[in-house]
C-alpha positions as CSV (number, residue, x, y, z in Angstrom):
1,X,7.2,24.5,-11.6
2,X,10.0,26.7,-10.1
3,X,10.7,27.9,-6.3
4,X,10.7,31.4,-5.5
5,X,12.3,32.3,-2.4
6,X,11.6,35.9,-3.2
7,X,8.0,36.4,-4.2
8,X,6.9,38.6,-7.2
9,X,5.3,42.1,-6.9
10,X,1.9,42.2,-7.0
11,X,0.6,46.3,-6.9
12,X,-3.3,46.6,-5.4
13,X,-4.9,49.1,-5.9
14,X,-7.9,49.5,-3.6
15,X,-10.1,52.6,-5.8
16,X,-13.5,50.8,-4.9
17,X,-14.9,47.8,-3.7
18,X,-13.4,46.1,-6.3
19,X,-9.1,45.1,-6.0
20,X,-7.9,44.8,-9.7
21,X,-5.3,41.7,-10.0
22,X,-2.4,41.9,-13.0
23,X,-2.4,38.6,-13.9
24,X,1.0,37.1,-14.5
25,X,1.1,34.3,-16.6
26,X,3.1,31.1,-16.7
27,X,3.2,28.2,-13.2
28,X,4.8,29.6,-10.2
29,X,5.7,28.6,-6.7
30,X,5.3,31.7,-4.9
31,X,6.8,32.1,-1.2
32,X,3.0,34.3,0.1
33,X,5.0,36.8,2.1
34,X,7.8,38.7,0.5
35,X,7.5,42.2,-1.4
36,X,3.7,42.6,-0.8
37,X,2.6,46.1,-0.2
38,X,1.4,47.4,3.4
39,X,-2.0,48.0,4.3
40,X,-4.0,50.3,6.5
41,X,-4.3,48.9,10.2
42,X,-7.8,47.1,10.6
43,X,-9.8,48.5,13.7
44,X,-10.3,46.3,16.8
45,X,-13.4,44.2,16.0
46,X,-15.7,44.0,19.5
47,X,-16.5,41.1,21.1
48,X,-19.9,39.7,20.3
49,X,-22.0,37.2,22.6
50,X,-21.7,33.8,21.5
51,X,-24.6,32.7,23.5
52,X,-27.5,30.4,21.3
53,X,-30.8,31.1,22.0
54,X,-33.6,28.9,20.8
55,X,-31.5,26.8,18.1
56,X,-33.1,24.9,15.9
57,X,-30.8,21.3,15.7
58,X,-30.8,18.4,12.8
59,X,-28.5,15.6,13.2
60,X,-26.8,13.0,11.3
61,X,-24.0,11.1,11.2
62,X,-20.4,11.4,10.0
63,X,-16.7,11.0,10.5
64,X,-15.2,13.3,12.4
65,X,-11.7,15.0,12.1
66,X,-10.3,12.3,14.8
67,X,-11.6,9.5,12.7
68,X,-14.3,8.8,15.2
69,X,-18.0,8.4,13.9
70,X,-20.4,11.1,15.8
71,X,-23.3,13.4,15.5
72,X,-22.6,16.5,12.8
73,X,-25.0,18.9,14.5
74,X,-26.5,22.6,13.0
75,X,-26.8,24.6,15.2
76,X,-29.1,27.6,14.3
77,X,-29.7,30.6,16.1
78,X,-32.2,33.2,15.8
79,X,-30.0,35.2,14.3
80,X,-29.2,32.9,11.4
81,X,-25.7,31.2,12.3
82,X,-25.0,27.8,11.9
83,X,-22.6,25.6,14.4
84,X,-19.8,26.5,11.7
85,X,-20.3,30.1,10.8
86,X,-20.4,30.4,14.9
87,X,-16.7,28.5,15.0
88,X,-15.7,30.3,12.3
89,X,-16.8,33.7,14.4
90,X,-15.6,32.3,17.6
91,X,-12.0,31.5,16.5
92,X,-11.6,34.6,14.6
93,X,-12.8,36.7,17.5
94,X,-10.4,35.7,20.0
95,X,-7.3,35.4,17.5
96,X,-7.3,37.8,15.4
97,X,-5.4,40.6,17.4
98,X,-2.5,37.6,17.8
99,X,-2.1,37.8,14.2
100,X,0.6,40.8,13.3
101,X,1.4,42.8,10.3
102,X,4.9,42.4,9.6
103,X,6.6,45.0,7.3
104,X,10.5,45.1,6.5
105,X,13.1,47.7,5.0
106,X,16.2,46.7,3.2
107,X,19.5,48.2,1.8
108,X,19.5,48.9,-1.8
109,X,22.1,50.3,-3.4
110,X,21.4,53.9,-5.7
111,X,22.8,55.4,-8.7
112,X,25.9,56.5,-6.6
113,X,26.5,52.8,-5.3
114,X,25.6,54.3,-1.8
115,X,23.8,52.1,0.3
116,X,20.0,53.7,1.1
117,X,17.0,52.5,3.2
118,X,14.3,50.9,0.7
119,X,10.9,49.4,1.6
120,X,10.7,45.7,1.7
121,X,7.8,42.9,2.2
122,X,5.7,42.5,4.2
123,X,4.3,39.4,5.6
124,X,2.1,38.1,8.7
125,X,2.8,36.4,12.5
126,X,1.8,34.8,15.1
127,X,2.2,36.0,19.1
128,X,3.5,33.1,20.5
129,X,4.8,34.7,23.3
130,X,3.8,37.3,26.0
131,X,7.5,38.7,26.1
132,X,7.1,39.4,22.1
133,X,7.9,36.6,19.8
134,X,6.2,36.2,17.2
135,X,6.5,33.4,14.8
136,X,7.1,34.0,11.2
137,X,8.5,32.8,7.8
138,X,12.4,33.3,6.7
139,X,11.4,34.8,3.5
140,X,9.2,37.4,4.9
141,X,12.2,39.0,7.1
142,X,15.4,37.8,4.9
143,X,17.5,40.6,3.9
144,X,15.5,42.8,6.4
145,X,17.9,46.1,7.9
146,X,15.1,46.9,9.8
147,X,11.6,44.8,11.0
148,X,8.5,46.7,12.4
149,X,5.7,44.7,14.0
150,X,2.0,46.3,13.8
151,X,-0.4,44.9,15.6
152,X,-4.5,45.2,15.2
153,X,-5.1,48.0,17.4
154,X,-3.0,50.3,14.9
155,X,0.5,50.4,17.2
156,X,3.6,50.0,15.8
157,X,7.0,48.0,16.9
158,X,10.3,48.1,15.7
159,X,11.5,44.3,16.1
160,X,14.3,42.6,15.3
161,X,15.0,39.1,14.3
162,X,15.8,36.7,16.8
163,X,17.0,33.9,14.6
164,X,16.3,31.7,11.6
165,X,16.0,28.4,10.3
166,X,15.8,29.2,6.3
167,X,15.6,24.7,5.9
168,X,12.0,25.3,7.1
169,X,11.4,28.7,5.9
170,X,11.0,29.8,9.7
171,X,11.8,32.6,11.6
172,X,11.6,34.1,15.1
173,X,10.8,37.9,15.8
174,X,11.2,39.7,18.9
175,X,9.3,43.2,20.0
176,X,9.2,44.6,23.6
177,X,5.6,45.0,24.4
178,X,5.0,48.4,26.6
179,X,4.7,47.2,30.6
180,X,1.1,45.6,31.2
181,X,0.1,45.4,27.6
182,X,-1.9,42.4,27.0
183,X,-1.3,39.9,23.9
184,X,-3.1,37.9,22.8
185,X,-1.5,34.4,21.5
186,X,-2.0,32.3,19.3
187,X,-1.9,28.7,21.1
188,X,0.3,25.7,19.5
189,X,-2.4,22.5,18.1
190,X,-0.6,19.1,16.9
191,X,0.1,18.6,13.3
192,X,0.8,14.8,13.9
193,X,-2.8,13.9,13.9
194,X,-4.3,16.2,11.0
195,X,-6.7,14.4,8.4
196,X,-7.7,14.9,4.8
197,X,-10.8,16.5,4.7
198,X,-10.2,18.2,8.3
199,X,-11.4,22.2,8.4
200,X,-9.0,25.0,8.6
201,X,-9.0,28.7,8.9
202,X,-6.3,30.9,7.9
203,X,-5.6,34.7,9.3
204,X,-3.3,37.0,7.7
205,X,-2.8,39.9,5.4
206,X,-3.1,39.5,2.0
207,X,-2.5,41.7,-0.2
208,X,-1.6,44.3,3.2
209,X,-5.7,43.9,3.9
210,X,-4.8,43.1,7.0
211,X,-6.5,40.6,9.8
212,X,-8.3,38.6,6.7
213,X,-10.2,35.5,7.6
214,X,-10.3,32.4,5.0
215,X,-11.4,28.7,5.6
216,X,-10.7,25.7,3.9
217,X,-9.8,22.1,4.2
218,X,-6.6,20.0,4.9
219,X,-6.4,18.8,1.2
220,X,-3.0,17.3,1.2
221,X,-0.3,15.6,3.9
222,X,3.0,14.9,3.7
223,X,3.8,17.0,0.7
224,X,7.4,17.9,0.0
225,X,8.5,20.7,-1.6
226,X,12.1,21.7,-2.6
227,X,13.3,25.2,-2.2
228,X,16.8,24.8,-4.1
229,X,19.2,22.1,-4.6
230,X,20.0,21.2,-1.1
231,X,17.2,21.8,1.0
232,X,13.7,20.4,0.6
233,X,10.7,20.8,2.9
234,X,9.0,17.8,3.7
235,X,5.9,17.0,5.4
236,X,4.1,20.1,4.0
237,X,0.2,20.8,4.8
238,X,-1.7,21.4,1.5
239,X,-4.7,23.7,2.0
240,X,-7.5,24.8,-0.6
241,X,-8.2,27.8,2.2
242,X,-7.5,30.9,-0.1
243,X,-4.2,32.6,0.8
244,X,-2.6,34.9,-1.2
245,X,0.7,37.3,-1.3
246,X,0.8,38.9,2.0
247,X,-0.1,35.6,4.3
248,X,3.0,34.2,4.8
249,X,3.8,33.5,8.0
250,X,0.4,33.6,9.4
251,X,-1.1,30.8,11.7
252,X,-3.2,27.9,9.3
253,X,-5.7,27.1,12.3
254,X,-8.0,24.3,13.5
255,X,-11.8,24.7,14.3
256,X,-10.5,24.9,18.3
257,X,-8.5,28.2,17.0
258,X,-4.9,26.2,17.3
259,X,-2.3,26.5,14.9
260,X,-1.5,23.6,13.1
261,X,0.8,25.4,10.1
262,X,2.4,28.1,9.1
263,X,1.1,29.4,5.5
264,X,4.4,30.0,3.4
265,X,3.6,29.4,-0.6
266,X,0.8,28.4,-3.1
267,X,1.1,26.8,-6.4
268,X,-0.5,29.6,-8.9
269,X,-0.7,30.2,-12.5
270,X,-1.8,34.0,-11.8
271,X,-0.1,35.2,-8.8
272,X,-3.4,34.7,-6.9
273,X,-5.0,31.6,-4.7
274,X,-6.0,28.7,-7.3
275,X,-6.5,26.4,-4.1
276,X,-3.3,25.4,-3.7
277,X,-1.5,26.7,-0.8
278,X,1.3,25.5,1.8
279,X,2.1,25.3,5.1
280,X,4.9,24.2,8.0
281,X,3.4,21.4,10.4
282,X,3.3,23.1,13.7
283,X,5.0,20.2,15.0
284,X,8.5,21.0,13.0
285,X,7.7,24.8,14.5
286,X,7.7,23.4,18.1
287,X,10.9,21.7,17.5
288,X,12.9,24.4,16.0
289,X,11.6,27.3,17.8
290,X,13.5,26.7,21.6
291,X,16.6,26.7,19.2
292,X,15.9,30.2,17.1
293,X,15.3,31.8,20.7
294,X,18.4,30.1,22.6
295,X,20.8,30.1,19.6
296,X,19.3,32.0,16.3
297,X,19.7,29.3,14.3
298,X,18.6,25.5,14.7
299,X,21.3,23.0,16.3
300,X,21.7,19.7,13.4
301,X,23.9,16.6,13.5
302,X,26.0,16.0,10.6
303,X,28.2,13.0,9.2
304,X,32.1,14.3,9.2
305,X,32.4,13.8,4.8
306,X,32.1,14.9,1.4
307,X,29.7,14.0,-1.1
308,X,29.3,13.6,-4.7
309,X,25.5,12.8,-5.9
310,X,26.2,9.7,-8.5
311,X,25.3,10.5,-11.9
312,X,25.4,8.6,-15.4
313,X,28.6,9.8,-16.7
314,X,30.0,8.8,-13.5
315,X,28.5,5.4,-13.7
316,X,29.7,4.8,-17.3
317,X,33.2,6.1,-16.3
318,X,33.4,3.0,-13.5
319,X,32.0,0.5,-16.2
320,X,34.5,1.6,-18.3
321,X,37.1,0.8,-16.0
322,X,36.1,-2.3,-14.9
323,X,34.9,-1.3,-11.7
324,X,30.9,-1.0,-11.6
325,X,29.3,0.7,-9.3
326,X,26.4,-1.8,-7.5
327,X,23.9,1.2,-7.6
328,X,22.5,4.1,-9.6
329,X,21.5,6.3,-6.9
330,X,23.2,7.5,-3.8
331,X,25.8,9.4,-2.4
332,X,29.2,8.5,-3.2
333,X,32.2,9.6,-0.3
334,X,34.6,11.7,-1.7
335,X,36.6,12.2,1.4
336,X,36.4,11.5,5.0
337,X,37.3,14.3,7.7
338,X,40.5,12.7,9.9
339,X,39.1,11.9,13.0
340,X,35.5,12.9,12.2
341,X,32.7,10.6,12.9
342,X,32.8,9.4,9.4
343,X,36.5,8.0,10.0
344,X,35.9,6.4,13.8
345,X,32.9,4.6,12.9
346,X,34.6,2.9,9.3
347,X,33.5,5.0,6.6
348,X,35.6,5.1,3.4
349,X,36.5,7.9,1.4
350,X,37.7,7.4,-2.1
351,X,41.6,7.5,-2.7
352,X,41.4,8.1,-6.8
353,X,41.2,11.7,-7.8
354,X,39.2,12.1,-10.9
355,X,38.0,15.4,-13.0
356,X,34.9,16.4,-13.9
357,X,34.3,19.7,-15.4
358,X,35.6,21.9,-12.6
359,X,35.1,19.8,-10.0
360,X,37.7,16.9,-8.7
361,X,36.8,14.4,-6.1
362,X,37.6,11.0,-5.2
363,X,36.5,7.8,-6.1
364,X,36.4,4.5,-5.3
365,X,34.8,5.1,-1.6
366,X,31.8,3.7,0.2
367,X,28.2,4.7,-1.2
368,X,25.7,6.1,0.9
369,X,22.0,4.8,0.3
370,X,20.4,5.6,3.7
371,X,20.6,7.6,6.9
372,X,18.1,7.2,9.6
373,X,15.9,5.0,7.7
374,X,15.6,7.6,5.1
375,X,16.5,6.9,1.3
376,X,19.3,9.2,-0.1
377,X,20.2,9.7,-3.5
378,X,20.7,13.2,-3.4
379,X,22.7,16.0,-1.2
380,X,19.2,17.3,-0.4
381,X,17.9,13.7,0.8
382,X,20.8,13.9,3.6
383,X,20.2,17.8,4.5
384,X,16.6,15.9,4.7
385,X,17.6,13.1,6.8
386,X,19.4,14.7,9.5
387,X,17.3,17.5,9.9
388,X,15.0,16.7,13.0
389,X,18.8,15.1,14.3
390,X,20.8,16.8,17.3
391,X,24.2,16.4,17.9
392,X,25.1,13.8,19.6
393,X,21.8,11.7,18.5
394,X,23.1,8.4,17.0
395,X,21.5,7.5,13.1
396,X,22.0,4.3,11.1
397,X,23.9,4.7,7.8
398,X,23.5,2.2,5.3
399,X,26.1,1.9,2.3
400,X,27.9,-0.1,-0.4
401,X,31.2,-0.9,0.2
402,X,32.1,-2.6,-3.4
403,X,29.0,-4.9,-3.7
404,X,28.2,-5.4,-0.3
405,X,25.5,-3.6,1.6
406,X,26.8,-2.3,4.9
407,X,25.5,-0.6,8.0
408,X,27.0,1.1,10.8
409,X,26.4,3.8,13.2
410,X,27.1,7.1,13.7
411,X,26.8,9.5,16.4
412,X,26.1,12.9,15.2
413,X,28.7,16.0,15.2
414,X,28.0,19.4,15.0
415,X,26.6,20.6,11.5
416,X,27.6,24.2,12.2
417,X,31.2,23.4,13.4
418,X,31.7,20.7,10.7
419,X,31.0,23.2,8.0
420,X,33.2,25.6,9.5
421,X,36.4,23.3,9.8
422,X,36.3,21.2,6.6
């Protein structure tokens, strides 16, 4: 299965009541928001009374979302809903105008190699915000020259984007509302409790239908998925509520109507919803989104070195000369920065340059097998490690020195500035 970080083109057209999907063949991993064509605005849906006259009630017993063991009620009205059509109503009702359209243009380059205006993705959003900001995916806006928000009740915003955090696929977009124009928002929920088995609803705009309603389950927890070789996204929501190219970005939501993710990719054959769909726990949103707003981009800790990911030929190269590495996997420290955290707290780099290929590092240094009580065998492992770390926070690093395991600690520098000095 590959990652896309830009999604395919699907073309809809709507001729009928029926929408004709060209179905692409071979696994994907499609990012749900990017290059999916722009719909016609829905129209403001009225508000309808919510009040349950005469129901008709059967009871039993089952385990609720929270674990706890309660009554599972129907509730029937007269006019045919049950308790879960009437959440599903309820939540939709009061959320869907939070939920925007979010359409981009970027530069392409034409015959002349002059630089023109081109028509971009589109993707969905949540209001967040009364000032404006809307919460989003980074692959819905990457690239964008220009962002336009629409919202349900047709108006249009030209936005811009506040800042990004491409490790979680996250974004932040800000649009000036017009003075005493009411937004609705889409409240935060808690992702740190969510259960298998737990109902969700998803709002977004698939396929540029916009304001479309699907409900599922919380199929999956915990799920990691890597978007290239140094980043992976951990602690992923699987859903089997249908979202398709188009949603990304929009709120996954509990029965109460509080987000809990935010959709970004399915796993599909076709192009289409199999089942399989992603999203960001709200809880990594909540953490990264005072930084996107403050800074544009999230603040990370970082460990002052360089890395080389041990491979085979590396390990048979040591053998050979007599020096056997104690482990198969982890990272081995190439250099140290001079008075970088690394180098106060102990940490060795290696002091024997070797070649291999085009690349030359050292060897002979300490071995990195753990940060923060986190395994790491791979660059991506530490990009993984550190990523909920601040500067300034302290982590554990565990590592081989020869054949003894070590451990030491390390207070976090900037990742930003590190980068931008070694």
């Amino acid at each position: 299965m590959r990652l896309y970080t830009r999604s395919q083109v699907l073309v809809f057209s709507v001729a009928s009541l029926a929408v004709g999907l060209l179905v692409a063949i071979g696994l994907q991993v499609i990012p749900i928001g990017a290059n999916d064509s722009n719909g016609s605005v829905a129209a403001a849906i009225d508000d309808q009374s919510n009040a349950v006259t005469t129901p008709r009630v059967t009871e039993d017993k089952l385990a609720g979302a929270n674990g706890q063991v309660g009554p599972a009620v129907l509730v029937e009205s007269i006019t045919g809903y049950t308790q879960d059509e009437r959440e599903n109503i309820d939540v939709y009702e009061r959320l869907n105008a939070g939920v925007v359209n979010i359409t981009t243009e970027v530069v392409a380059i034409n015959w002349f190699l002059e630089p023109v205006p081109k028509e971009g993705g589109s993707g969905s959003g949540s209001i967040i915000d009364e000032r404006g900001y809307v919460l989003t995916n980074y692959h819905v806006v990457k690239d964008a020259y220009k962002v336009f928000v629409n919202l349900a009740d047709g108006s249009r915003f030209q936005g811009a984007v506040v800042g990004s955090d491409s490790e979680n696929d996250l974004s932040v977009v800000k649009f000036v509302p017009p003075k005493g124009m009411k937004l609705t928002l889409i409240p935060y929920g808690d992702s740190s409790n969510l259960r298998v088995g737990q109902k969700v609803l998803a709002i977004g705009n698939p396929f540029g239908l916009e304001r479309t309603l699907t409900r599922g389950i919380v199929s999956g927890l915990g799920r990691p998925v890597q978007q290239d070789t140094r980043t992976i996204i951990r602690d992923m929501i699987q859903t089997d509520a249908s979202i398709n190219p188009g949603n990304s970005g929009g709120p996954l939501l509990n029965a109460r109507g509080e987000i809990i993710g935010v959709n970004t990719m399915i796993y599909s054959p076709s192009g289409g919803s199999v089942g399989v769909g992603f999203a960001v726990p709200v809880n990594t949103a909540k953490r990264v989104v005072p930084d996107l707003i403050k800074f544009g981009m999230v603040k990370r800790g970082w460990i002052d070195a360089e890395y080389v990911q041990l491979f085979p030929a590396l390990s048979e190269y040591m053998k050979e000369r007599g020096s056997p590495l104690p482990i198969e996997k982890g990272l081995l420290l190439s250099t140290t920065k001079k008075g970088g955290n690394a180098d106060r707290n102990g940490l060795r780099g290696g002091s024997t340059p070797v070649r291999y290929y085009q690349s030359v590092f050292n060897i002979g240094g300490d071995i990195i097998v753990a940060v923060d009580g986190m395994a790491v065998s791979a660059i991506a492992d530490l990009y993984s490690a550190l990523e909920d770390n601040k500067p300034g926070d302290t982590v554990r690093v565990e590592f081989y020195r020869g054949s003894r395991l070590m451990k030491v600690d390390v207070t976090l520098s900037d990742r930003a500035e590190a980068m931008g000095k070694q």
